[in-house]
C-alpha positions in Angstrom: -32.0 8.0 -63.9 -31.9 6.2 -66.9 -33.2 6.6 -69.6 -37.0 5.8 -70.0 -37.6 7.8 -66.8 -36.4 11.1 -68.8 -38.7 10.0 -71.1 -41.7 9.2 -68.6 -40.9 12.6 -66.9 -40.8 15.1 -70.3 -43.7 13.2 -71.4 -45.7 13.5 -68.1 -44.5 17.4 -68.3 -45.7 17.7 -71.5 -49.4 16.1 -71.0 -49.9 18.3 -67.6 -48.5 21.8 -69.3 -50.8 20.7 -72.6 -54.2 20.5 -70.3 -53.7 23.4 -68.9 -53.2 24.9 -72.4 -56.3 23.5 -73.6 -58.1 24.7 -70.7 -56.4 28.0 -71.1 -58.3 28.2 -74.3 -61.4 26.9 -73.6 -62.2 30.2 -71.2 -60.3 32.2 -73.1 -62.2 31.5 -76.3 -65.5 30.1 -75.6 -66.4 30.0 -71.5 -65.4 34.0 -71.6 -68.5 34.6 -73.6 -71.1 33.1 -71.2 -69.3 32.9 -68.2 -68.0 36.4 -66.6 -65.6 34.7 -63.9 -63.7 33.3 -67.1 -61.4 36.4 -67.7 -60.4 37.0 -64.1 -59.6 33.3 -63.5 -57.7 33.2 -66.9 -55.5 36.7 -65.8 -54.9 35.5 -62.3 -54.0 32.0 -62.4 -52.4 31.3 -65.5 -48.8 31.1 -64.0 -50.3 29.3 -61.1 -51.6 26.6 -63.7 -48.8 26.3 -65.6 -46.3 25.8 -62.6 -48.2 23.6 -61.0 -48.6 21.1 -63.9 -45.4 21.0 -64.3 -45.0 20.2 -60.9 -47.2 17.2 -60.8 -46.2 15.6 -64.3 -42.7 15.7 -62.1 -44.0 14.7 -59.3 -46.5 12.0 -61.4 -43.3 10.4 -63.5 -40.4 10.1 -61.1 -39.8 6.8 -59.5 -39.6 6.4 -55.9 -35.7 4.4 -54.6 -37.7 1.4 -54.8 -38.1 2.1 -58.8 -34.2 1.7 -59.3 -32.2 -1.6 -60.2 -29.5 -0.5 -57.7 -29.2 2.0 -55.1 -30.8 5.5 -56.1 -29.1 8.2 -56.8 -27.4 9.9 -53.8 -29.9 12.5 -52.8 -32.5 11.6 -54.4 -35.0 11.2 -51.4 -34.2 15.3 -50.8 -35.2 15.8 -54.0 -38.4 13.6 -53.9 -39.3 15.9 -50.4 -38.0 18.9 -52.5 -41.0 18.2 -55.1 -43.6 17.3 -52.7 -43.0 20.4 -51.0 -43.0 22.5 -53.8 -46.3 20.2 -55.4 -47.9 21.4 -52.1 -46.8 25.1 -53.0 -47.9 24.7 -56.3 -51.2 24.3 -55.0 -51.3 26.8 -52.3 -50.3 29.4 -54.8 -53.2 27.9 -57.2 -55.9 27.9 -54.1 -54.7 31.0 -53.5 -55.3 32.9 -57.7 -58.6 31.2 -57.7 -59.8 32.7 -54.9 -58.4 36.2 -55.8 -60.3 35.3 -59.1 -63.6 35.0 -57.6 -63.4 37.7 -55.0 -62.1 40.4 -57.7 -65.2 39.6 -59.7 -67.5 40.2 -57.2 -66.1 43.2 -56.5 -66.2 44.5 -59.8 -69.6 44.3 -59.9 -69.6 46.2 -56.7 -67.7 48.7 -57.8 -69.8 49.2 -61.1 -73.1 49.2 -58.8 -71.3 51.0 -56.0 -71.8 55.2 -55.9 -70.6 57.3 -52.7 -74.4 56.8 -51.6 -74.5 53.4 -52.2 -73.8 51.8 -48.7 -75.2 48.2 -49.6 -72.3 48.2 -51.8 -70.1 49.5 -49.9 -71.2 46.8 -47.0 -70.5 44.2 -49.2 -67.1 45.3 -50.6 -65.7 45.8 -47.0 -67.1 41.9 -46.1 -66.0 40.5 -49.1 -62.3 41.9 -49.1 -62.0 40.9 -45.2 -63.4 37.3 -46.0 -60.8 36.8 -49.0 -58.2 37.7 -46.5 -59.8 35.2 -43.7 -59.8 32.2 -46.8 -56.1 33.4 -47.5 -55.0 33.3 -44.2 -56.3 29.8 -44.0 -55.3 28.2 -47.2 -51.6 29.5 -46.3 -51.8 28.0 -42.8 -53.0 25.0 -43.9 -50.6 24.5 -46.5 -47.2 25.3 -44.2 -48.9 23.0 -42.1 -49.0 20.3 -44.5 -45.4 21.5 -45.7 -44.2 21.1 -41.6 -45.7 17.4 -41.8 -43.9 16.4 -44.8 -40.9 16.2 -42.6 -40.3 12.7 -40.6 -39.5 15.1 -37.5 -42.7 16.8 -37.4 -45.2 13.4 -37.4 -44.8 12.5 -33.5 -45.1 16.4 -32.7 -48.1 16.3 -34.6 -49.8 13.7 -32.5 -48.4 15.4 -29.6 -50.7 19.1 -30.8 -53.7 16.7 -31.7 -53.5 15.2 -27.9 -52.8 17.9 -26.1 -54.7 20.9 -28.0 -56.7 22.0 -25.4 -53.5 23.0 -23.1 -52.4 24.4 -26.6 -55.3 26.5 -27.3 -55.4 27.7 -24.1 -52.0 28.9 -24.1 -52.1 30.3 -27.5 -55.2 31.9 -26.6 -53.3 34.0 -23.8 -50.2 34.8 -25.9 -52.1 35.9 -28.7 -55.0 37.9 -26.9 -54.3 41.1 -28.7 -53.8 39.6 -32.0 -57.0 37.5 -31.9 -58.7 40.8 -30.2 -57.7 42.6 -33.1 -58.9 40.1 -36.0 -61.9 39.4 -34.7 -62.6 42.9 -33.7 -62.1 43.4 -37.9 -64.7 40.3 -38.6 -67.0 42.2 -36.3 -66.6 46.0 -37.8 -67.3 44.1 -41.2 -70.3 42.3 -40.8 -72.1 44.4 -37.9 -71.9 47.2 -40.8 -70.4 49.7 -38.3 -67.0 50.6 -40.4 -67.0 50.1 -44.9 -64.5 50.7 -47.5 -64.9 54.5 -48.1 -66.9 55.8 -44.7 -65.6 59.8 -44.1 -64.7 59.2 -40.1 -63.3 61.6 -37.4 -59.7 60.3 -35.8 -58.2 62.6 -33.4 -59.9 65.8 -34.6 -59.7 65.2 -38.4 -61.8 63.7 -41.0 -60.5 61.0 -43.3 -61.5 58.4 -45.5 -61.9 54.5 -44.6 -59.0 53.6 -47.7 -58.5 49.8 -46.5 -59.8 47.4 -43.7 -58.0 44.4 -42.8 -58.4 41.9 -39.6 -55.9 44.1 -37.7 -55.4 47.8 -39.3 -57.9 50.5 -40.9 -56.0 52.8 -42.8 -57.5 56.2 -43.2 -56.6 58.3 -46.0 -56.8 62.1 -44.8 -57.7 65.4 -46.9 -54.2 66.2 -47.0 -53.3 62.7 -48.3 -51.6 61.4 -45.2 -52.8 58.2 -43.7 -53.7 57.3 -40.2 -52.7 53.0 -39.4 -55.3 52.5 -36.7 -55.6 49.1 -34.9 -59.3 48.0 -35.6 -60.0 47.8 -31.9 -59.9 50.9 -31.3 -63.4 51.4 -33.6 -64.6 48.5 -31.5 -63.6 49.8 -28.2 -63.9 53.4 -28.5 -66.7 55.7 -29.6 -66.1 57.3 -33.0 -67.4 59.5 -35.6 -68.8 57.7 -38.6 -70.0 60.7 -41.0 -72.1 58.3 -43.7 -73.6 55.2 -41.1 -77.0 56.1 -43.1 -76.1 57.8 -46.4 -73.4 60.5 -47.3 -75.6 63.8 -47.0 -74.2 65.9 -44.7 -74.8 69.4 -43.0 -72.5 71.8 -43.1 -72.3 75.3 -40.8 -70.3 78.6 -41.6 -69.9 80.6 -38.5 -69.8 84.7 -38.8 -68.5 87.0 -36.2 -70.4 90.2 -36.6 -71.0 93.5 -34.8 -74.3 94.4 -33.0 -75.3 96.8 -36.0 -75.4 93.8 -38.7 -78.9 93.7 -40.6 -79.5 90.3 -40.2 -82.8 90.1 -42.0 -80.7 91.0 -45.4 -78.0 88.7 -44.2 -79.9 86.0 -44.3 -81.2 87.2 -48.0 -78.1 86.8 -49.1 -77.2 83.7 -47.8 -80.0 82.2 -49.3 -79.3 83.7 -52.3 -76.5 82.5 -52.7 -76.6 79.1 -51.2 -79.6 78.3 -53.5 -78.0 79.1 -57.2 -74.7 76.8 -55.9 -74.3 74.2 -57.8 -73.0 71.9 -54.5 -76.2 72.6 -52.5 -78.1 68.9 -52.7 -81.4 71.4 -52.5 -83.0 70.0 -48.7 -82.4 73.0 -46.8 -80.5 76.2 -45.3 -80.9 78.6 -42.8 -79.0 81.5 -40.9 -79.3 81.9 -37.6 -78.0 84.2 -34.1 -77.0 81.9 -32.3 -74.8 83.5 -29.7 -73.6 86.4 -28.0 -69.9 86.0 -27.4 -68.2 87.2 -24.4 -66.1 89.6 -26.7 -69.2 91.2 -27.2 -69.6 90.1 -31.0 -72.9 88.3 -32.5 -72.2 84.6 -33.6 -74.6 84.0 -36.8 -74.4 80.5 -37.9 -75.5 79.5 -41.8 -76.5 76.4 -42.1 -76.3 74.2 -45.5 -77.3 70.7 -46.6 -74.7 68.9 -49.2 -74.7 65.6 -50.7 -71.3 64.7 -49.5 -68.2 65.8 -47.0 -66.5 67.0 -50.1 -69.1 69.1 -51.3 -69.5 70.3 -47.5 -65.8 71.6 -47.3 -66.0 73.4 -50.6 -69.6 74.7 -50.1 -69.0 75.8 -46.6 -65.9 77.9 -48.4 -67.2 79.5 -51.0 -69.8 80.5 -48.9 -67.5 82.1 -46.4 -65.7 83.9 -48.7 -68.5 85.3 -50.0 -69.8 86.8 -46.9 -66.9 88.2 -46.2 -66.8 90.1 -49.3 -70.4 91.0 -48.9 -70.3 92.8 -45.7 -67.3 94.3 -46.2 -68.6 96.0 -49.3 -72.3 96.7 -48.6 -72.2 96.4 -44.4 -69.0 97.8 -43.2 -70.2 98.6 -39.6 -71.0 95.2 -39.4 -68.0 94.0 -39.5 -65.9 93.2 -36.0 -65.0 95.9 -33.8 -64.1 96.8 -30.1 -65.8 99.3 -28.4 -64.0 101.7 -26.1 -65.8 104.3 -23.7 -63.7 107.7 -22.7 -64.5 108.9 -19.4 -62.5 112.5 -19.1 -62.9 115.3 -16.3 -65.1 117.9 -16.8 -62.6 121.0 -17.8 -61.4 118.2 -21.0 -64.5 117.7 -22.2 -64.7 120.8 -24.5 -61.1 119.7 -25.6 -62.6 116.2 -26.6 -65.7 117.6 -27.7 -63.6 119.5 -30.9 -62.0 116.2 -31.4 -65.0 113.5 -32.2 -67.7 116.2 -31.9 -70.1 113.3 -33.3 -68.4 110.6 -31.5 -70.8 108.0 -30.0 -68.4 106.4 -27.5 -67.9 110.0 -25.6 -69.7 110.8 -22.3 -69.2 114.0 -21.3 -70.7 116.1 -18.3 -74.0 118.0 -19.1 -73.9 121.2 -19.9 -74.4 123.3 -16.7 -77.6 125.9 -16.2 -77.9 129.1 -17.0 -76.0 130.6 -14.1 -74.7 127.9 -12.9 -70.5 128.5 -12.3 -68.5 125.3 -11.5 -66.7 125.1 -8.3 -62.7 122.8 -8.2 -63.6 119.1 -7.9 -66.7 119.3 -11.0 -69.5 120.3 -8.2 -71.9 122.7 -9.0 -74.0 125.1 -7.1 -76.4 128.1 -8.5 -75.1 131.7 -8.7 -77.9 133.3 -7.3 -76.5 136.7 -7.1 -75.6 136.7 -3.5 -72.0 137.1 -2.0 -70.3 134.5 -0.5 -70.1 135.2 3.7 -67.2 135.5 5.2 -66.8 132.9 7.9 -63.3 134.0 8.9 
């Protein structure tokens, strides 16, 4: 190159990198106080801008092999391709910030309107996160696309996909069926407001939190902190739990095993005592209830509470637990589970058993026989009526 195109580069450089300088200004300065997208599109596309100018004062100032006196520079047609390609990067990557940009300050706002019962919000952040990934997807298809046709190779297999895309389609359709079943199972949990960012949902018998949602995967973030990678078809093929479809209030139930001698009119005193000075309770109702009689021969009473979230549930539905416990083992001991067993014993025992458990309620032993009355072997009685047995031989 000589040396007026060094010059026509640096100086086409120089102009691009100085716009975007200037403009880098402008919303930093001035469009930041009237225009709220101004800070986000300043933080993400700053390097974007810059590289890319510099790419296109490159691509702007040097001359194509027709630009030369003599014969260019060996190599220099790779290197023309080199900077279209990366122009068309440049671009892509640029595409790409801006649309970040715009999506993160929509979601900000979300997130500043956006409380655990807000599930408008909550709506909104789950469609707009899935449509910044749809626009992604696209842009970077688009541009490899355009990269691909850059190449002399490409142009004749392009007219080839343009005649022939129905077979194409078709084909792709059938290779692909689970992947395109999967992404558009995810546009379809997203805007039929089934499954959003932060829904509490039951996945093979435990609860967990909706943490992301992509076209393919929902990741659920359990209590514990694990996470569960689910393919999003399975919400759209199989029936699942969804604990806040209408609003994050919940109702939560504490089972207690008890014995048949539990008061259960100052049970339910207590429970309602308690459950109503908790600061957790949301205040719509509670109640206490027998429910069942288990085969074990134990009464099933089941309190019932009303929290504003599955958080407060769990905690609630502990402390209330633990609270019983200690309360019928201090004030109603006999209440508390126990086995019953019944001793049957012959009738010569009985006195034995009698010194034993004298008060016991689980002993049956044989009445006490009449005045008169002696007992013959095998328990049977008969009346002594004063008369001698006869003699029958």
């Amino acid at each position: 190159m000589k040396l007026e195109h060094w010059i026509a580069l640096g100086v086409a450089v120089a102009i691009s990198v100085l716009l975007v300088t200037v403009m880098h200004w402008l919303l930093t300065h001035q469009l930041s106080k009237v225009w709220r997208m101004a800070g986000p599109l300043v933080n993400r596309c700053t390097y974007a801008a810059y590289f890319a100018a510099a790419v296109v004062g490159v691509n702007i100032a040097i001359p194509d092999s027709k630009g030369f006196t003599g014969d260019a520079p060996i190599g220099w047609s790779t290197f023309q391709h080199t900077m279209t390609i990366a122009l068309i990067a440049s671009i892509t990557w640029l595409a790409l910030a801006a649309a970040f940009a715009v999506t993160d300050t929509v979601l900000d706002r979300l997130a500043l309107q956006s409380a655990d019962a807000d599930r408008r919000s909550r709506r909104l952040q789950t469609q707009v996160k899935l449509l910044r990934r749809v626009i992604s997807s696209i842009i970077v298809i688009l541009s490899a696309a355009a990269i691909l046709f850059t190449f002399d190779a490409f142009a004749p297999l392009g007219a080839g996909i343009l005649t022939s895309a129905g077979l194409i389609g078709i084909i792709a359709g059938v290779a692909a069926q689970s992947t395109l079943g999967n992404l558009f199972a995810g546009l379809q949990l997203a805007f039929s407001d089934t499954l959003r960012i932060n829904d509490i949902v039951v996945f093979n018998e435990e609860w967990g939190r909706v943490e992301e949602l992509t076209l393919t995967n929902v990741t659920l973030r359990l209590w514990d902190e694990r996470r569960f990678v689910v393919p999003v078809s399975h919400f759209t093929n199989n029936a699942f739990e969804n604990w806040t479809k209408q609003g994050t209030s919940i109702t939560g139930a504490v089972m207690l095993r008890v014995d048949w001698e539990v008061p259960i009119d100052k049970i339910r005193e207590e429970v309602g005592a308690y459950v109503t000075n908790h600061p957790l309770w949301d205040g719509r109702r509670w109640s206490l209830q027998a429910t069942e009689v288990l085969e074990s021969g134990l009464i099933e009473l089941r309190a019932v509470v009303t929290v504003a979230d599955s958080d407060a549930r769990w905690d609630l539905c502990c402390d209330l637990r633990e609270h019983m416990i200690g309360y019928l083992a201090e004030q109603f001991p006999e209440a508390l589970p126990r086995n019953r067993t019944e001793f049957t014993v012959p009738d010569d025992s009985s006195a034995g058993y009698a010194g034993i458990w004298p008060e016991s309620a689980f002993r049956r032993g044989t009445p006490p026989l009449p005045v008169g009355a002696r007992k013959e072997s095998g328990g049977a009685h008969h009346t002594d009526r004063g008369e001698t047995p006869s003699d029958e031989g």
